[in-house]
C-alpha positions as CSV (number, residue, x, y, z in Angstrom):
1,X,123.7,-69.2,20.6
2,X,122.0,-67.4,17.8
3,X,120.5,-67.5,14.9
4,X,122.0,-66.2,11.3
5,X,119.6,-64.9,8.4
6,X,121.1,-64.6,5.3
7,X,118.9,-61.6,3.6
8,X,119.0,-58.6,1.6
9,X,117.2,-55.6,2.5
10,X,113.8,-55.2,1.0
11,X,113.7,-58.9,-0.4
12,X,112.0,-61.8,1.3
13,X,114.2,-62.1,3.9
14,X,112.4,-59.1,5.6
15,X,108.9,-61.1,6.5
16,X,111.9,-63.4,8.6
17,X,113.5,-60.8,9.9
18,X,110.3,-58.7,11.3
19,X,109.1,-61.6,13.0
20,X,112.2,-62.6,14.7
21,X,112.8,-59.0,16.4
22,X,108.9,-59.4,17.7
23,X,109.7,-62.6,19.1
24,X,113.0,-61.3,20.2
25,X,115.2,-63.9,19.4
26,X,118.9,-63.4,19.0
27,X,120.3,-63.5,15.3
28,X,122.7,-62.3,13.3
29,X,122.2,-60.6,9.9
30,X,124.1,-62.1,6.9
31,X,123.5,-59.8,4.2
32,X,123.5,-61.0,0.4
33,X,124.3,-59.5,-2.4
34,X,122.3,-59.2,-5.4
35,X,120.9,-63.1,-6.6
36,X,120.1,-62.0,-10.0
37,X,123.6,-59.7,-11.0
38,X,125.9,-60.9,-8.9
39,X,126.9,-64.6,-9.8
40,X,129.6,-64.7,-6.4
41,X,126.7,-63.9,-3.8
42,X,124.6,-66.3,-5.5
43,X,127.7,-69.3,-5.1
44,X,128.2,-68.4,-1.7
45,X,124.5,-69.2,-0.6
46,X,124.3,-71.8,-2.5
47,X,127.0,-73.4,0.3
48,X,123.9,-72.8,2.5
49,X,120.8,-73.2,0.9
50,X,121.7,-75.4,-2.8
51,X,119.2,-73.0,-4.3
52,X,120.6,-69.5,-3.0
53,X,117.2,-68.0,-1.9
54,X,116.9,-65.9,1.0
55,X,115.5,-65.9,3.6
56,X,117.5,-68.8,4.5
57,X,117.9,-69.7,8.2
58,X,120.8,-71.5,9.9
59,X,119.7,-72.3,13.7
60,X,121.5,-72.6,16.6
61,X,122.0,-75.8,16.3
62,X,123.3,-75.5,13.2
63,X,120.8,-76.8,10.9
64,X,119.3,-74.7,7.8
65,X,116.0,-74.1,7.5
66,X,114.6,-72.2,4.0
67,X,110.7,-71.4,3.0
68,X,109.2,-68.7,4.7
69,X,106.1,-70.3,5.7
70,X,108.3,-72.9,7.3
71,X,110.3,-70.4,9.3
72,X,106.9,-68.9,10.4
73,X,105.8,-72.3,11.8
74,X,109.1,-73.4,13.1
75,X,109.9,-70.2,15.3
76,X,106.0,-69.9,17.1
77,X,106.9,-73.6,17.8
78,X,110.5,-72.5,19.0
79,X,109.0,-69.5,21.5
80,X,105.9,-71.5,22.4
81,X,103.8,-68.3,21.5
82,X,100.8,-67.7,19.8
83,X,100.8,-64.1,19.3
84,X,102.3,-64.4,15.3
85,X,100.7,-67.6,14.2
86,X,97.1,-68.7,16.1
87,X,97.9,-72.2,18.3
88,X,96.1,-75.4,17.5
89,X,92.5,-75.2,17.8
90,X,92.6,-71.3,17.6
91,X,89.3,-70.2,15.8
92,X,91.2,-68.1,13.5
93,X,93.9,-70.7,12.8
94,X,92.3,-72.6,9.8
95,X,92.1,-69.5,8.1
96,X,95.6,-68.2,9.2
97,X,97.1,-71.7,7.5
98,X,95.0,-71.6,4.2
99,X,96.3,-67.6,3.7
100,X,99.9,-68.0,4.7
101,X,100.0,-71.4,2.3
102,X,98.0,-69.0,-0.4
103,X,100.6,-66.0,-0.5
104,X,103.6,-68.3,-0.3
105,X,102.8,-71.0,-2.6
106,X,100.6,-68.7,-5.1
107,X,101.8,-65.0,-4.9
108,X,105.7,-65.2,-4.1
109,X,106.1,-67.6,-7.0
110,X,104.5,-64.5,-9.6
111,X,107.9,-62.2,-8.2
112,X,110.2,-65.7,-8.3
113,X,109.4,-65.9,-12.2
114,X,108.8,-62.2,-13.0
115,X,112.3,-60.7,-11.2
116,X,114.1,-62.1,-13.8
117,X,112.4,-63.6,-16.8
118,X,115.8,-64.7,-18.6
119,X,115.7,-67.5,-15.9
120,X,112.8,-69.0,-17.3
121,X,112.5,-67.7,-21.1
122,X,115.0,-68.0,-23.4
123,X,113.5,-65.6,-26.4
124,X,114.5,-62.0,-25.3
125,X,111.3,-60.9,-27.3
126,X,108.7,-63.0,-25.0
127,X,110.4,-61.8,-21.5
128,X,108.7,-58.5,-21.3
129,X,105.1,-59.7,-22.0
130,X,106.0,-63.1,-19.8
131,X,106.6,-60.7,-16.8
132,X,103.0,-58.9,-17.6
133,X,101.2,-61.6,-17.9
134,X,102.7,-63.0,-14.9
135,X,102.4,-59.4,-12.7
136,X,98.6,-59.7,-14.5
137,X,97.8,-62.6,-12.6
138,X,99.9,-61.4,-9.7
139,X,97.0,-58.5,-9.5
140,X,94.2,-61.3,-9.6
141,X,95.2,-63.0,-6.7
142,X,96.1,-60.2,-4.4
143,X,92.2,-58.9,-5.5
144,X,91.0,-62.7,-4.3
145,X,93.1,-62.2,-1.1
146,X,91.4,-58.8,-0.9
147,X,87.8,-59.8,-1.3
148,X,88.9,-62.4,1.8
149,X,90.4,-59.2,4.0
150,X,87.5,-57.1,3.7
151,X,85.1,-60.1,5.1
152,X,87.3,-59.5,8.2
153,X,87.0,-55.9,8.4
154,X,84.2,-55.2,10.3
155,X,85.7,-57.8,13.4
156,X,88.8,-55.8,13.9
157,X,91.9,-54.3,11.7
158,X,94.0,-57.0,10.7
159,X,93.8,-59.8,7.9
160,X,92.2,-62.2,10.9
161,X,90.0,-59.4,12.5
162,X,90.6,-58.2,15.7
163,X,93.9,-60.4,16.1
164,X,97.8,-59.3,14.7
165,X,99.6,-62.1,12.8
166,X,102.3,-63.2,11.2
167,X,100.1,-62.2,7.7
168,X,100.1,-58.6,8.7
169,X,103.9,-58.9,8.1
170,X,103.6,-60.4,5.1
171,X,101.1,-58.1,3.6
172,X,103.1,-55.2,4.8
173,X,106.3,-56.2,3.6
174,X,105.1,-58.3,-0.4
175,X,102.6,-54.7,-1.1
176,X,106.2,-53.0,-1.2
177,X,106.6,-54.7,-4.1
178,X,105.1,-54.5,-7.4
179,X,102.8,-53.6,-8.4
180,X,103.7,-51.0,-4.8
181,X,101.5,-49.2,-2.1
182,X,99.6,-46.7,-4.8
183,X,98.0,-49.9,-6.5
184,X,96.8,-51.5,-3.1
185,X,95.5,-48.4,-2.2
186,X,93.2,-48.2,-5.4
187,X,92.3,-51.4,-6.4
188,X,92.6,-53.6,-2.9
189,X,92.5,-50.6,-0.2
190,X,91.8,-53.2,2.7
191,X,95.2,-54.5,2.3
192,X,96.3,-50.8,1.7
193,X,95.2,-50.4,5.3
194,X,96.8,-53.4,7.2
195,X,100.2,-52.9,5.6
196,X,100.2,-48.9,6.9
197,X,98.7,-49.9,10.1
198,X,101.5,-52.6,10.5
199,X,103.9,-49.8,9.3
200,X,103.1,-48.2,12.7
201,X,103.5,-51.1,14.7
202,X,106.4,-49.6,17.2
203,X,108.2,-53.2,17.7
204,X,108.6,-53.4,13.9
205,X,110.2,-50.2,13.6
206,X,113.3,-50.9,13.1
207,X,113.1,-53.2,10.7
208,X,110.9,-51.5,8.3
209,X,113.8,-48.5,8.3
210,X,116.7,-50.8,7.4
211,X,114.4,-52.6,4.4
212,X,112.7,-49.3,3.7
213,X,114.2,-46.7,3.8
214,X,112.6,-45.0,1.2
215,X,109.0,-45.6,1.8
């Protein structure tokens, strides 16, 4: 049996996707339509996962599983591998756990509130300088996530040094979004360099082209 993504190309569900062609699990691709336009895609997930994110995961079993973070945990326990997420006792896998938990519990939140202020403020004046503030403080946490990456530099070429991980896919796939590649490349250009080095990675191929077509 497989597994079934629900995603939509260039969203979240990418950072999910990448990591199950590495590991080269079966799946199938469920794709979405728009969360934020179209009110019918949004009902259908919400059948799946009660608040119609993506990625959302159904397992073989049959059993959802949402939260990226989660996913990432739950599939290097599935394949027994360490090559994505650093085992138990791993030098490297304190930091690996504080950095994933940082992106997905401090960054994603900034694009969950700034996509589509209307959700969250009901005074069409405020929305535009709600979503600046928020991509504002967006910036400040991706230069704190820098200042971490280019500790790391001189031990190797990824966020952990001289080891790949499942943060490599994340940074590669959340700089697409705002505030895109040409600000990483000014203002935090060590994480400018791991996403384009992870843009080469040969495995990933594939799944960069269908999410990315474009860039």
């Amino acid at each position: 049996m497989s597994y079934k993504l629900y995603g939509r190309p260039g969203w979240g569900s990418a950072i999910v996707e990448a990591q199950l062609v590495w590991y080269g699990l079966p799946f199938d691709y469920e794709a979405v339509g728009d969360l934020f336009k179209d009110p019918a895609a949004r009902a259908r997930l919400e059948t799946v996962n009660p608040l119609a994110q993506v990625p959302t995961l159904v397992l073989p079993d049959g059993s959802v599983m949402s939260e990226s973070a989660a996913i990432t945990l739950l599939l290097a326990d599935i394949t027994g591998r360490d090559d994505l997420v650093p085992a138990p006792g791993a030098r490297e896998r304190a930091k690996f756990l504080r950095w994933l938990i940082f992106l997905v519990a401090n960054i994603y939140p900034t694009f969950t509130y700034a996509d589509d202020p209307a959700r969250f403020v009901s005074i069409t004046a405020a929305r535009d300088p709600f979503r600046a503030a928020t991509d504002a403080y967006a910036q400040k946490l991706w230069q704190q996530v820098g200042r971490e990456a280019a500790q790391a530099e001189a031990r190797g070429p990824w966020f952990l040094g001289e080891r790949f991980s499942a943060l490599d896919i994340y940074l590669d796939v959340m700089t697409r979004w705002r505030p895109k590649r040409g600000w990483f490349e000014h203002d935090v250009p060590r994480l400018f360099a791991i996403a384009r080095r992870a843009d080469q990675l040969p495995q990933l191929a594939p799944v960069w082209a269908r999410n990315f077509p474009t860039t």
